[in-house]
N, C-alpha and C positions, 0 to 999 in steps of 0.2 A: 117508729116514733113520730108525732103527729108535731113537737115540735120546731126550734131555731135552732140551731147552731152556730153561733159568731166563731170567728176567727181573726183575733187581729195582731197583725203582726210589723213590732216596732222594730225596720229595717238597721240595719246595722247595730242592735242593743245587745253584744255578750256580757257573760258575765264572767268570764275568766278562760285561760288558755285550755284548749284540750290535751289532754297529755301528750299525743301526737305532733304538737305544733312545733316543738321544737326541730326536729324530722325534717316534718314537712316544707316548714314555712319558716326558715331558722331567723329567729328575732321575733316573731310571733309568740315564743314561751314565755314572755315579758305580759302580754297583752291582759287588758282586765278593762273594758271599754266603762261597766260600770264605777267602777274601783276610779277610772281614772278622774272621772267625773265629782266623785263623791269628794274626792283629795283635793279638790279645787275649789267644792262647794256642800264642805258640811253639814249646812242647814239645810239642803235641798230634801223637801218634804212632797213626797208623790201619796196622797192619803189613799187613793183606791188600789193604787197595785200595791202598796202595802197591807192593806185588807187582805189581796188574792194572796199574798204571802211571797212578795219579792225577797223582802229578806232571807224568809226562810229558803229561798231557794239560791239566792247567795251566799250564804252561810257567814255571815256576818251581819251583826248591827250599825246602822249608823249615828251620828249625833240626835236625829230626830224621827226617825227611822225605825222602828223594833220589828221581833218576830210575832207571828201572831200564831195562837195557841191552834187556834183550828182552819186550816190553807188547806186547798188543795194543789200544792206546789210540787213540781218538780223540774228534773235538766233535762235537757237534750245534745248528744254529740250531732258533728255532721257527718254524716254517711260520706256527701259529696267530696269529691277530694279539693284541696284548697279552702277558698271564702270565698261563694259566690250568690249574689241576689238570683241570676235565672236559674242557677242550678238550684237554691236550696230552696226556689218555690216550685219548682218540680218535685222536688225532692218532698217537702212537705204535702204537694197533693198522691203523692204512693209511689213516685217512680225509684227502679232501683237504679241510683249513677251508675255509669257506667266510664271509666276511668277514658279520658281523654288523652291524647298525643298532644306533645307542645310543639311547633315548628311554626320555620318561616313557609308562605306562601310558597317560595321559589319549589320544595320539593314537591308542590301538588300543580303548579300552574299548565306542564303540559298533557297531564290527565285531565284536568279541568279543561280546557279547551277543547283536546278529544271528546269528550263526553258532552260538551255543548252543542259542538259538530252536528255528533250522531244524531242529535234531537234536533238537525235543524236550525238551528243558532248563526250566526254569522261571528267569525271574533277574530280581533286584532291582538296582537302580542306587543303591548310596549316596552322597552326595557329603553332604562337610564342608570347609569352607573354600573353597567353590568348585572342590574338586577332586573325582573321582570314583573308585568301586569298584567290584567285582560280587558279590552274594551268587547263587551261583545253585546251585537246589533244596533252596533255606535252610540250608545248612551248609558249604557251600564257599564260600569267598573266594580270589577275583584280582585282583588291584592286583603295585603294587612288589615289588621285593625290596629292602629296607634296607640289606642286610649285605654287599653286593655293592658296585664300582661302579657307584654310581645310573646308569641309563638300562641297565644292561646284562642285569636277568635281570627276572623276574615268579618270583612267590609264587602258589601252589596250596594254601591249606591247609584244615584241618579236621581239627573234632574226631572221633574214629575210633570214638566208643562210638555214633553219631550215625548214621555214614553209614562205608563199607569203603573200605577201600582201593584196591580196585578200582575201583568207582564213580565216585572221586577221581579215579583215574586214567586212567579213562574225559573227563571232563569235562578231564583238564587236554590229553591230547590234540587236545582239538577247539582249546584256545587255543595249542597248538602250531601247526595248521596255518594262526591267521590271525597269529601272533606272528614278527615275522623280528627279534625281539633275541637274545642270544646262545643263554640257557637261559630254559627253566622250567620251575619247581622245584616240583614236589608233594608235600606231606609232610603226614604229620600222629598225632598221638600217641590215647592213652587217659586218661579220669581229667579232661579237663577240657570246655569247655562253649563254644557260642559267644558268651557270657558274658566270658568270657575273651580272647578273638580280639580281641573289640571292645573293651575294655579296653587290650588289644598295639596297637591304632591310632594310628600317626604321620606326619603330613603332617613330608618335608624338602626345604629350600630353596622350598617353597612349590610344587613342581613336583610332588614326586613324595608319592604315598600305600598306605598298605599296612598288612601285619600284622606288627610287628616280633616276627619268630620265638623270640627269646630270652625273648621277653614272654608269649608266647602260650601258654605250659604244654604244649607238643605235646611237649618231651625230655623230659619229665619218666618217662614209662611208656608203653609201647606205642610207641615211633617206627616210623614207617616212610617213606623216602623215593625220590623218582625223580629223576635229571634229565634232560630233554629236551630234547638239545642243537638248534641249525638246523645244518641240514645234516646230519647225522648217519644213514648209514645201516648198520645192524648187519649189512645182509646183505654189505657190501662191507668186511667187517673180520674183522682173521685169527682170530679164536674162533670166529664163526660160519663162515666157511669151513673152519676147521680142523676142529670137528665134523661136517660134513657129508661131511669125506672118512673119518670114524671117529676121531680123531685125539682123545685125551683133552684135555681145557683143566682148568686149577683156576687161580681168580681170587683173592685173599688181601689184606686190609686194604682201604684205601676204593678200589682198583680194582674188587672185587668189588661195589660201590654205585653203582659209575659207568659201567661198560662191561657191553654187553648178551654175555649169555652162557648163552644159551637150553640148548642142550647140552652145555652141561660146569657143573663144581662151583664155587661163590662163595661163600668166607666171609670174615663181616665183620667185621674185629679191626683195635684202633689198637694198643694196647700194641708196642711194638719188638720186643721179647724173644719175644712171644706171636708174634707177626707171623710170626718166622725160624724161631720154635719149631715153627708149623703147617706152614710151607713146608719142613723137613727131613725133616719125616714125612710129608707127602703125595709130596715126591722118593722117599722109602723105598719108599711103595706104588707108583712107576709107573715102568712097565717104558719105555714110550712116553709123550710128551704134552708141553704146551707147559705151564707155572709162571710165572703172573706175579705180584710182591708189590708193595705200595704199603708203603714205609714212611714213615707219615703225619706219624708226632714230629717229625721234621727240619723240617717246615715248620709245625708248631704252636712249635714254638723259634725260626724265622725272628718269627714271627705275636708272639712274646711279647718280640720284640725281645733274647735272652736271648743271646749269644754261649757261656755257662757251660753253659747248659739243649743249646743247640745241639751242642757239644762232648759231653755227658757221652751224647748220642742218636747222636750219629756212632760213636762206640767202642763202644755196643752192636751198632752196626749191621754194625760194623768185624768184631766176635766171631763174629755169625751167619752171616755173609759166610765166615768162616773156618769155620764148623764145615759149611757147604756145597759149599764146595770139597775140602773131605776125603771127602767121597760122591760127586762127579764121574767116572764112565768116562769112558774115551778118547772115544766118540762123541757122550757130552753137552756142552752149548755153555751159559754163561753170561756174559749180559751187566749189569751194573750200570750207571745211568744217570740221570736226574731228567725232571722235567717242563719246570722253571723255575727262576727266583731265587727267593731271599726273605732278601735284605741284612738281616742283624737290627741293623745299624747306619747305615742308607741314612736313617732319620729319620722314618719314618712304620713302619707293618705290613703293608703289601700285599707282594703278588707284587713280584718283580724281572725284567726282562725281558733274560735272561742267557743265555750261551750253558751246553752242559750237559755233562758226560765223558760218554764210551764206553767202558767198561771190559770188554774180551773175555777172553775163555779158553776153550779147547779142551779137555775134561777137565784134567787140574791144568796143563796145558803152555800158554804163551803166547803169542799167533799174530801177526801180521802187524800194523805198527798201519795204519785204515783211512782217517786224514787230518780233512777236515772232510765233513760232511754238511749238506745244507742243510734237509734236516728231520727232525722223529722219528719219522715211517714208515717211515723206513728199516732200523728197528728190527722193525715190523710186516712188512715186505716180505722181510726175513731170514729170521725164523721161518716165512714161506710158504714161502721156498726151499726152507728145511733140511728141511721134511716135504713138498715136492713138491708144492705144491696151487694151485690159481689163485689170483694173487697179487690184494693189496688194492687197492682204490680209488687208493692212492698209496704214496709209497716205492719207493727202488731197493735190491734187496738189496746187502748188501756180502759175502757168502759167500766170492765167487771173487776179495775180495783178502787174503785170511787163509790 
């Protein structure tokens, strides 16, 4: 296909619990991120993704809101297990999850150490409270991740005037391959010290230890981060397939930070507006290629519990969405979509473990709706279709029911 393909995806927008969430994620069967939204603000009128057929893929009407006869609409479950932003954009570019371990640091810390050894590494064992860390080649630190659910990621950081980025990420690699929790996450800024780091040290619920990042002066100047998911292979995911057949990629807001995309373009913007604004000019410039955007506000309004904040990011989102579709040719394909929930009123600020719309169009005309999906590769395995190339790791495309 000589084609576009857009993809954009409104982070944190479910539209209701997946059957599973009770299970899984108990208090999660409550969840309806859109619904919650809606309860708070009846009049909220999103006119283009009602075109694409939001409703119809929520399955209700709202005050201002209706179904529209001809949508190409449909759901998606999550494969991924929980609610996660890096997994459910892996997940949407073909990979299949692959279930992760929860724990604290402490059960991997002197694996980890031996295995940095072996490669060479120099490392310190700190422990406080009886719990343990790793300083290793004096300026990296591996423990917890705070900010996560506990047991679920590890912290890579440092100070970056100290020691590169690279380097960093050299070392967090190696605690990837002895590490089978979800992520781990290497980051680290400019301007402050491991002075600092160690100050950010907090032992919680007694189990888990680490550098609590907000603490730690890394956002302050210079950020720079990875994450490295388990299971995750880039070479079985449609960016890098799609570059290898020549095939342009450009990556846009925090997908660009989160999915590997070695030959094609990633740039990293939260701003909404900014977001839509880059992804209508980079459609401008491409004749061919796949466009994938993250728009992150949605779920920083989930996160702030804001239904107001939430709302006022949707109808941005709703404008850019419109001025996108007014540049669509007949053989460009745009899908709009989420990763997960984020109820801003479920009672706490994590993910929601929700089912997600499928919002299709075929240059500006409506196509086929394609039902339910039971994961969001199916998204990823699409776009291999549509440009003809070996498909991903996982997903079925839905092409041939549009």
């Amino acid at each position: 296909m000589s084609g576009r393909f857009i993809v954009i995806v409104l982070d944190g927008f479910g539209i209701g619990a997946m059957e599973d969430a009770g299970r899984v994620r108990p208090g999660d069967e409550r969840a309806d991120t859109f619904g919650s939204i809606l309860e708070d603000h009846p009049d909220l009128y999103l006119p283009n993704l009602e075109r694409l057929g939001l409703m119809n893929a929520y399955g209700r009407e709202s005050r201002r809101m209706k179904f529209r006869r001809e949508a190409g609409f449909g759901r998606a479950e999550l494969k991924h297990f929980g609610a996660d932003t890096f997994m459910g954009h892996q997940e949407i570019m073909g990979t299949l999850p692959k279930k992760p371990e929860e724990h604290p640091f402490q059960e991997k810390v002197q694996k980890t150490a031996e295995h940095l050894c072996a490669h060479g590494h120099q490392v310190q064992i700190v422990e406080r409270e009886g719990l343990r860390y790793l300083v290793c080649d004096k300026y990296v630190t591996v423990g917890d991740n705070l900010e996560a659910d506990l047991g679920m990621c590890y912290n890579v950081t440092a100070p970056l005037d100290f020691i590169s980025f690279e380097e960093e990420c050299e070392i967090a690699r190696l605690v990837r391959e002895v590490a089978s929790v979800g992520r781990v996450i290497v980051f680290g800024g400019t301007g402050n010290t491991m002075e600092d780091l160690y100050q950010a040290e907090e032992v919680r619920e007694g189990r888990f230890i680490g550098i609590a990042s907000a603490r730690s002066k890394s956002y302050e100047q210079g950020y720079q981060c990875l994450h490295l998911g388990y299971g995750v292979d880039k070479n079985v995911q449609a960016p890098t397939l799609l570059a290898r057949a020549g095939i342009p990629v450009v990556l846009i807001g925090k997908v660009a930070d989160i999915v590997a995309n070695d030959g094609g373009k990633s740039i990293s913007c939260v701003p909404t507006r900014e977001c839509l604004k880059l992804t209508l000019q980079e459609l401008s410039g491409m004749e061919q290629g796949f466009l994938c955007t993250n728009v992150q506000e949605t779920d920083l309004a989930g996160h702030s519990q804001s239904t107001r904040v939430y709302r006022e990011i949707l109808e941005q989102a709703d404008e850019g969405i419109g001025a996108l579709l007014n540049e669509l040719t007949e053989e460009d394909m745009l899908v709009v979509m989420a990763d997960h929930g984020n109820d801003p009123k479920i009672g706490h600020s994590k993910h929601t473990r929700e089912c997600v719309p499928l919002l299709i169009c075929q240059g500006r005309r409506n196509v086929h709706p394609i039902g339910d999906r039971k994961s969001l590769s199916d998204v990823g395995a699409s776009v291999c279709d549509y440009f003809q190339v070996l498909p991903p790791q996982n997903g079925e495309s839905f092409l041939y029911l549009l």
